[in-house]
Structure formats: structure tokens, C-alpha cells
C-alpha positions in Angstrom: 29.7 -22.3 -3.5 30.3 -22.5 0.3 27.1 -22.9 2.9 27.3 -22.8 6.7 23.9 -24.1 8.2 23.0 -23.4 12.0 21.1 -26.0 13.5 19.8 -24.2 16.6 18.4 -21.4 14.7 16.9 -23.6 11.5 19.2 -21.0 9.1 21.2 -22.0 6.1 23.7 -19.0 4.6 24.6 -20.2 1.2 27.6 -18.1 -0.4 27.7 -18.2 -4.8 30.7 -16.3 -5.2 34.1 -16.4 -3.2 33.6 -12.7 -2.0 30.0 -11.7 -2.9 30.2 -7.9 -3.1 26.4 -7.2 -2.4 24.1 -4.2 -3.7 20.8 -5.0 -2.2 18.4 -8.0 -0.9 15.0 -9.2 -1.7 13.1 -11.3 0.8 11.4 -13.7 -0.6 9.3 -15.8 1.5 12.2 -17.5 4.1 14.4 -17.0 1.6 16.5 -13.8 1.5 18.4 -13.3 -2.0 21.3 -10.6 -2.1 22.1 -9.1 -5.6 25.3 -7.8 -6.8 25.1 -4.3 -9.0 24.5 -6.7 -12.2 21.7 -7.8 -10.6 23.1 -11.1 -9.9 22.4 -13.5 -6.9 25.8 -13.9 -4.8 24.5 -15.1 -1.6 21.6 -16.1 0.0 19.9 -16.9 3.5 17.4 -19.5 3.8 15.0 -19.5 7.1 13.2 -22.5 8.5 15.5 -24.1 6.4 14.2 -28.1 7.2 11.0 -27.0 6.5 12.0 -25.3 3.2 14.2 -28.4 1.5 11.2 -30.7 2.3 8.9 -28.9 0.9 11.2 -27.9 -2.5 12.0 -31.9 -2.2 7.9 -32.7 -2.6 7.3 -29.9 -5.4 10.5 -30.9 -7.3 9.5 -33.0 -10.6 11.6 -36.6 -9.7 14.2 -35.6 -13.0 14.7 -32.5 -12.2 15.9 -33.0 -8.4 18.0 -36.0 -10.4 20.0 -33.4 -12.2 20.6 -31.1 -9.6 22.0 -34.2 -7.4 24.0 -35.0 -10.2 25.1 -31.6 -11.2 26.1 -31.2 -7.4 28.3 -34.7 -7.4 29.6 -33.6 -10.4 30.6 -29.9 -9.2 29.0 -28.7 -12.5 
């Protein structure tokens, strides 16, 4: 996974795969998820992005957020 985040602009461009090949995109909200032909997520763009992580960081159930931290540390 490789991100680039642009602070002027608010944007976050997260990247799942090393060379997403990508079919098609469905916006979702700010979010913007692009699909390879099996349909699955290789990359996607996040708008507002300060706004967005605060608000997934206030709806996230406390052990869930725990796992993904940990997961992330981990590189699991």
C-alpha cells in the first residue's frame, strides 16, 4: 500500500496494489474507489480528507480502530 496526501488541496491518493490496472471508478461520497476487472479495489482517492478520518475516527467502534492500528504497525 503506498498513499501520497496533498495538503493544499485536502486530497489523499491511496494506492492497494504496486501497479493498479483500473477498469472503472465509483464515487462514493469524497471517496472515489477504482475497481480492477475482478471487481476489486486497487486504488482510491479520498476528498476533504481531514474532515473524512475525523469523522470515520468518531463512528469507528474503540476495538475496531485498535485492530486496524495494530494491523497497520504490524503490516498485516
Amino acid at each position: 500500500m503506498d498513499f501520497k496526501y496533498d495538503e493544499e488541496s485536502d486530497f489523499m491518493a491511496i494506492k492497494l496494489t504496486k501497479n493498479p490496472t483500473i477498469a472503472y471508478a465509483e464515487e462514493m461520497g469524497d471517496v472515489v474507489v477504482h475497481f480492477n476487472a475482478k471487481d476489486k479495489p486497487v486504488y482510491l482517492e479520498i476528498l476533504n480528507s481531514k474532515s473524512f478520518f475525523k469523522q470515520a475516527v468518531i463512528n469507528l467502534p474503540k476495538k475496531d480502530l485498535v485492530q486496524m492500528i495494530t494491523a497497520q504497525n504490524l503490516n498485516l
